[in-house]
C-alpha positions in Angstrom: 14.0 -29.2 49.1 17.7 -30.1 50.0 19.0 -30.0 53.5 21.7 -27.2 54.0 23.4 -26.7 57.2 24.9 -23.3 56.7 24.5 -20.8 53.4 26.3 -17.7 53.2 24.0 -14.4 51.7 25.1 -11.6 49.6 24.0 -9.0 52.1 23.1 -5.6 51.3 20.9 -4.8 54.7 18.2 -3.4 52.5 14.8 -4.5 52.9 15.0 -7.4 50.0 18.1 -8.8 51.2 16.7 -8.7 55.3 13.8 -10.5 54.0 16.0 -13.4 52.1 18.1 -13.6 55.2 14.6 -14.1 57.6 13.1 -16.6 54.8 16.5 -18.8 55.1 15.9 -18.9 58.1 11.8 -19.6 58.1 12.7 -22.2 55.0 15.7 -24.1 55.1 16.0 -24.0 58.8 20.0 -23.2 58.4 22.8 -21.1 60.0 23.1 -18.3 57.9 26.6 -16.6 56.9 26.2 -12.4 55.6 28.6 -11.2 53.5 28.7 -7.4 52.8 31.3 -6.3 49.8 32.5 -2.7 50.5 32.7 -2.0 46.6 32.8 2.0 47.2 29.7 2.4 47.0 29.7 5.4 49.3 27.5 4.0 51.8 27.6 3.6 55.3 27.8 -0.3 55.9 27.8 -0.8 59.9 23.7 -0.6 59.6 23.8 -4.0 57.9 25.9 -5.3 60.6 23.7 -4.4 63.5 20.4 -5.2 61.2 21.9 -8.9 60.9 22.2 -9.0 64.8 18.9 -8.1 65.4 17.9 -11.0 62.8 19.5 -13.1 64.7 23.0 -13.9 63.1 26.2 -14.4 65.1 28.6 -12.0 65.3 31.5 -14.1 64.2 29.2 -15.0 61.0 28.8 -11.4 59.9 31.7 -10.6 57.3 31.4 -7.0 56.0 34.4 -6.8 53.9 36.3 -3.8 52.8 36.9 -5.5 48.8 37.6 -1.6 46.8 41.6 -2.6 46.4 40.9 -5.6 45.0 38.2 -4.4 42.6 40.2 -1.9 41.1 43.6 -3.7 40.9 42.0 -7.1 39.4 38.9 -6.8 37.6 37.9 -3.0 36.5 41.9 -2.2 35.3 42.0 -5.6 33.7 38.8 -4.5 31.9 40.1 -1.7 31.0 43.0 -2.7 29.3 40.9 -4.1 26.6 39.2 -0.6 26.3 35.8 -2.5 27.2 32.7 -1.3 26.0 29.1 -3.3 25.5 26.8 -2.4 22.8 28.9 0.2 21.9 28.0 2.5 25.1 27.5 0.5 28.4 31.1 0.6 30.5 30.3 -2.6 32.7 29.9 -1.2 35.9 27.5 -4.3 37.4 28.3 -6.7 35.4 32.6 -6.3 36.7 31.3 -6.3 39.9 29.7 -9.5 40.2 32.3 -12.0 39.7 34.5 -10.6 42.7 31.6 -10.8 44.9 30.8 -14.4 44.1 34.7 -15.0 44.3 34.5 -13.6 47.8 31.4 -15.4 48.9 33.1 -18.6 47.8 35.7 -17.9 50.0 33.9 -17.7 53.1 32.0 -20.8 52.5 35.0 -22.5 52.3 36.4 -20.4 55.3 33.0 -21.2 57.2 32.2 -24.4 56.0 28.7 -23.5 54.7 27.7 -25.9 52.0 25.0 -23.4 50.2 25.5 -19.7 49.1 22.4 -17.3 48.1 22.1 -13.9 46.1 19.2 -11.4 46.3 19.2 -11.2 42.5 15.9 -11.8 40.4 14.9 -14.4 37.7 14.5 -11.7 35.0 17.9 -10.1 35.9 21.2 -11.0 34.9 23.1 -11.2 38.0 22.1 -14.4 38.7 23.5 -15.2 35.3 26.5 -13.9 36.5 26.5 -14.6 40.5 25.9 -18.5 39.6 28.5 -19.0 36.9 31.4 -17.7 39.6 29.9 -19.9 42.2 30.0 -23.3 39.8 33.4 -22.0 38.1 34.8 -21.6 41.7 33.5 -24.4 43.7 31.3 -26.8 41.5 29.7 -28.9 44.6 28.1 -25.6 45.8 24.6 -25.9 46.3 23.0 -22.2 45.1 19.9 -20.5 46.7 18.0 -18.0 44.6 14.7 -17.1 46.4 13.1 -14.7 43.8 13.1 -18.2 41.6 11.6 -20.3 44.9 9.3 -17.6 46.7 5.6 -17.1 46.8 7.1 -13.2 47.6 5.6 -12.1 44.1 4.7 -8.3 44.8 5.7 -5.6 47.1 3.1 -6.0 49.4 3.7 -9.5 49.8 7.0 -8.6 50.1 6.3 -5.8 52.9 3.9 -7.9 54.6 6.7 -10.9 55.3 8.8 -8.2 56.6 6.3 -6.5 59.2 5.3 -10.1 60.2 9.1 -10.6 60.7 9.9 -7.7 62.6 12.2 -6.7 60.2 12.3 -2.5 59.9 10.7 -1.6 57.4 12.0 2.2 56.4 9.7 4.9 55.7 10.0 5.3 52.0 9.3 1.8 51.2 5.9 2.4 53.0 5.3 5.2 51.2 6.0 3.7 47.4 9.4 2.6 47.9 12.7 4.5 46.3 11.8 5.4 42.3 14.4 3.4 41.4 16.9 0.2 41.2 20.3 1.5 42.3 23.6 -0.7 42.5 26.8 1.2 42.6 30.6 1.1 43.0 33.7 2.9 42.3 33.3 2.3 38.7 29.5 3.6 38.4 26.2 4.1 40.0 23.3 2.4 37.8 19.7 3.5 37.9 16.4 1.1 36.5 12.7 1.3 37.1 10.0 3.3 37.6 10.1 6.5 35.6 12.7 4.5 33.2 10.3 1.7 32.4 9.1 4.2 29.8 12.1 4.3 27.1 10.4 7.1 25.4 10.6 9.6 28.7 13.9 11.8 29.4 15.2 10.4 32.8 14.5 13.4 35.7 17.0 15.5 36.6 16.9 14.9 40.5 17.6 10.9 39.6 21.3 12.0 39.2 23.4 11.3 42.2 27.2 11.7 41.1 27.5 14.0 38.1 26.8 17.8 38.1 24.2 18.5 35.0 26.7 19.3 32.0 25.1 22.9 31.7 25.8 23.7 34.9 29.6 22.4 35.2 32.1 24.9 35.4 32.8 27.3 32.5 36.6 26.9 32.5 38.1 23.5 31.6 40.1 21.5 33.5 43.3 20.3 32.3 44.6 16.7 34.0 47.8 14.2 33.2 47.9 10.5 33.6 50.1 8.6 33.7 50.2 4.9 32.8 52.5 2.3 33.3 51.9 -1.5 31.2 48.1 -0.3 30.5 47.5 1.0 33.7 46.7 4.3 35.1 49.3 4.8 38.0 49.5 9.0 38.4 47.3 11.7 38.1 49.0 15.2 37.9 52.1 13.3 39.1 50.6 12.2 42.3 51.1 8.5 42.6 47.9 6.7 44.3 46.9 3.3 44.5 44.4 2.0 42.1 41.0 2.6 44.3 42.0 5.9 44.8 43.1 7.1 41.3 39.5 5.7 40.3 38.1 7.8 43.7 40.1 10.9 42.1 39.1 10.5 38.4 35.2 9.8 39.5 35.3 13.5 41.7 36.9 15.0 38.8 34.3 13.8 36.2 31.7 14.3 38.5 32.7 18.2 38.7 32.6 18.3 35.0 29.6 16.9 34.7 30.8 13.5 32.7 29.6 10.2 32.1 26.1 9.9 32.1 24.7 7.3 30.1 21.3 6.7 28.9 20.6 3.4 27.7 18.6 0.3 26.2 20.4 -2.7 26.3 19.9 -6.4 25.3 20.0 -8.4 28.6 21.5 -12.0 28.4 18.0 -13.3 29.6 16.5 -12.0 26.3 15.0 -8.5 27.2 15.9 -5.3 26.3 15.8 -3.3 29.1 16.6 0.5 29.8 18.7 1.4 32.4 21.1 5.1 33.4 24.4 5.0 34.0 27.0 7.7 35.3 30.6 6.4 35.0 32.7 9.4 35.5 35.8 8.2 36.1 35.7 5.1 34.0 34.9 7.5 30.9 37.9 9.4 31.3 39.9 6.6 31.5 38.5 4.3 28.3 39.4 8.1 26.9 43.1 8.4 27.6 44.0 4.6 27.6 42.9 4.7 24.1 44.9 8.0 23.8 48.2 6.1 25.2 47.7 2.6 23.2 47.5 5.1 19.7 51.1 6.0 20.2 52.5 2.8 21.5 50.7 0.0 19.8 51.6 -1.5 16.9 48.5 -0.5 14.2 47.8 -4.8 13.5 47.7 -5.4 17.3 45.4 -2.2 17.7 43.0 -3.3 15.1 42.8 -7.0 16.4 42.1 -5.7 20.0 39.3 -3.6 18.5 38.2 -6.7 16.9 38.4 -8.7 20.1 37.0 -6.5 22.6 32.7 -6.8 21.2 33.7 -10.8 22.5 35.6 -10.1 25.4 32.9 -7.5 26.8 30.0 -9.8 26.0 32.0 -12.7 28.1 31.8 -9.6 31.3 28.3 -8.8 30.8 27.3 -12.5 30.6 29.1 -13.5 33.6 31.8 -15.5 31.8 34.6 -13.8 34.0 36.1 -17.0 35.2 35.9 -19.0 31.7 38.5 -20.3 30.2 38.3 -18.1 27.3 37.9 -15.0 29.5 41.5 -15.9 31.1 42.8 -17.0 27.3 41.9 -14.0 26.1 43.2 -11.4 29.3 46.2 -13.0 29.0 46.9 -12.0 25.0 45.6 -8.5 26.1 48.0 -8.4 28.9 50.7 -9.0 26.6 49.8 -6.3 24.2 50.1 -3.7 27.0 54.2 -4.3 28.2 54.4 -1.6 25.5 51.7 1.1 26.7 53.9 3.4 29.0 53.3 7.2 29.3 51.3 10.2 29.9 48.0 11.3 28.2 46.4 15.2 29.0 43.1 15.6 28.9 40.8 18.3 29.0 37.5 18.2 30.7 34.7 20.3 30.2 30.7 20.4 30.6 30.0 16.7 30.2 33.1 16.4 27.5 36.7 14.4 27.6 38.7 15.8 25.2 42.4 14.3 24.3 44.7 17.2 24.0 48.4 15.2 23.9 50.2 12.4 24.8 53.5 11.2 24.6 55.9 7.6 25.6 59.4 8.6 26.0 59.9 4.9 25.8 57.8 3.2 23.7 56.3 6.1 20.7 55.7 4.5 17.6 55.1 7.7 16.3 58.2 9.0 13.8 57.5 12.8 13.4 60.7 12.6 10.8 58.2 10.3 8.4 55.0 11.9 9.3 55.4 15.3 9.0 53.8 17.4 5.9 57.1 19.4 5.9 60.5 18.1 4.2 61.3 14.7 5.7 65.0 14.8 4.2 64.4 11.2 2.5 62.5 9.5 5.4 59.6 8.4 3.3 59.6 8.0 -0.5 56.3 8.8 -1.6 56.7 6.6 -4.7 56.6 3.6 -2.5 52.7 4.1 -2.3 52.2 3.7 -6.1 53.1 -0.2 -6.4 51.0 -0.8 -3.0 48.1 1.0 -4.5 48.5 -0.7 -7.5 48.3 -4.1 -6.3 45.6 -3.5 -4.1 43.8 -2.1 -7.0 44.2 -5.0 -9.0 40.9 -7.5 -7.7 38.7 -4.1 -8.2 39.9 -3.3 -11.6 39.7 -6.9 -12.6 36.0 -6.9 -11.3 35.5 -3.8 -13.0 36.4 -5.1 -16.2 33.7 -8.4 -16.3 30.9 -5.9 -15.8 31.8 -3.6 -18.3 32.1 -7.1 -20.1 28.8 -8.1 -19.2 26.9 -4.5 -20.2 26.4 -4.2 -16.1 
């Protein structure tokens, strides 16, 4: 085992994370650095701050760091402006997350001169995946800790058993079979694996929710909302100008309200598992809705189409922790420059779990010629007889093909 002289820990305060941060300690026999990412994640976190105290860590090594600006601003609306989406379903709430935290944690290693960082993530998980690959991409002489790939900490009881011989408090509903299930959230989403979900057969329970009102029991008038969006990004809601952490605060209360978002899901990890795993992303899905709504009226249809091609790539490069690649940046920056265009408003209506698109409009930037689209008399706008040559030449391979096999009896 390598000699460090000071790692910094992704620090939650929870009972896995206390027990990393004693084992350091017990195993390397190093000064130990917490970091604790305010994300939104709607938790008080001055508890981890006095539990790393009583563990023993200096005050002036405890950084509990208040990182929602940031998150918003410069990874989930950067995201967004590719209209990201994994397998079709899963909005990247995690997997966003984890490449500002390892940014962060890079920074105070540098800030603190700790030559090690560590992560609390497991070895069938893929935030290591994605933890590690920040850490190398951002300082590539940084030694990396990952005790659920060094431990002997196999089980729970093991893992209980550490703690009590530690001292370390060990809350009542971990001694009475633990929480029923893995939660991480943020301001983008709240994620939920384990337990009752190991079964991909059984309907996740009711009570497992934590954001979103059951769709059924949402209110039974619809809400109307405007947003506003300037270069791609959402920068008013109902004409109240926020910054970007709070428009994502306002859009998750209003989706939660309406009951919106919830995802049930079976994904393909990067490790090689499927695994299942509950989402709600309230605000997140209301915002993939009507950023789709404003690029329909303001992008050019070839530029559309190749971002739609694109963005299966560009959301597995999130999900597999490929934030800071070169390809990653490449790739934001032709996405960036499709979105100078994408000014105006969208409306939406929200109702019992649904988003529904119900106008839009770009003073500025509308593609969209109602003199050549309408059904009515377009006074000369579009000759219809246009559309016979381009059928006709498009035609031509199929009725060539069709030809040979009448030719061959086919």
């Amino acid at each position: 085992m390598s000699e460090v002289k000071k790692v910094v820990l992704a620090y939650s305060g929870g009972l896995d994370t206390s027990v990393i941060l004693k084992w350091l300690q017990d195993t390397y026999r190093c000064e130990v650095v917490t970091f604790t990412a305010d994300l939104g994640q709607g938790e008080e976190l001055e508890p981890a701050r006095q539990k790393a105290l009583k563990l023993g860590i200096k005050p002036e090594n405890i950084y509990i760091d208040d990182l929602r600006e940031e998150f918003v601003r410069d990874f989930v609306f950067p995201m967004f402006r590719a209209n990201t989406i994994y397998e079709g379903e899963y909005l990247l709430g995690t997997s966003i997350a984890r490449p500002l935290i390892a940014k962060r944690q890079i920074e105070i290693a540098k800030l603190t001169g700790a030559d090690a960082v560590a992560h609390g993530a497991t070895g069938k998980g893929n935030d290591q995946v994605r933890f590690e690959l920040g850490y190398y991409a951002l300082m590539p002489e940084i030694k990396v800790i990952a005790p659920w790939r060094e431990w002997d900490l196999t089980s729970r009881e093991k893992l209980l058993a550490y703690a009590e011989k530690a001292g370390i408090p060990i809350e009542m509903k971990h001694r009475e079979g633990g929480s029923p299930y893995s939660m991480d959230a943020n301001l983008l989403h709240i994620s939920y694996e384990g337990r009752h979900l190991e079964n991909p057969a059984a309907e996740p329970e009711e009570s497992m929710w934590r954001w979103t009102t059951a769709p059924e029991k949402a209110p039974d008038a619809p809400q109307y909302v405007e947003l506003q969006f300037e270069k791609g990004d959402l920068v008013a809601i109902d004409g109240v100008r926020l910054r970007p952490h709070e428009l994502l605060s306002k859009l998750n209360e209003l989706g939660s309200k309406h009951g919106i978002g919830r995802l049930d899901l079976v994904e393909n990890r990067y490790v090689g598992m499927k695994s299942r795993g509950c989402y709600e992303t309230p605000g997140g899905t209301i915002l993939l809705k009507a950023h789709r709504a404003i690029e329909s009226i303001t992008l050019d249809r070839e530029v559309a189409h190749l971002k739609d091609q694109l963005m299966p790539r560009y959301a597995e490069m999130i999900y597999n922790g490929y934030w800071w690649s070169p390809e990653r940046r490449a790739l934001q920056a032709l996405i960036d420059a499709t979105q100078q265009t994408v000014n105006g408003w969208v409306r939406v209506k929200l109702y019992k779990g649904s988003v529904m698109v119900v106008g839009r409009d770009s003073p500025t930037d509308s593609l969209f010629d109602p003199t050549i689209a309408t059904f009515e008399d377009d006074r000369g706008a579009y000759n219809q007889k246009d559309a016979e040559g381009f059928i006709r030449l498009n035609a031509l391979r199929l009725r060539i093909a069709a030809k040979l096999e009448k030719k061959r009896g086919v």
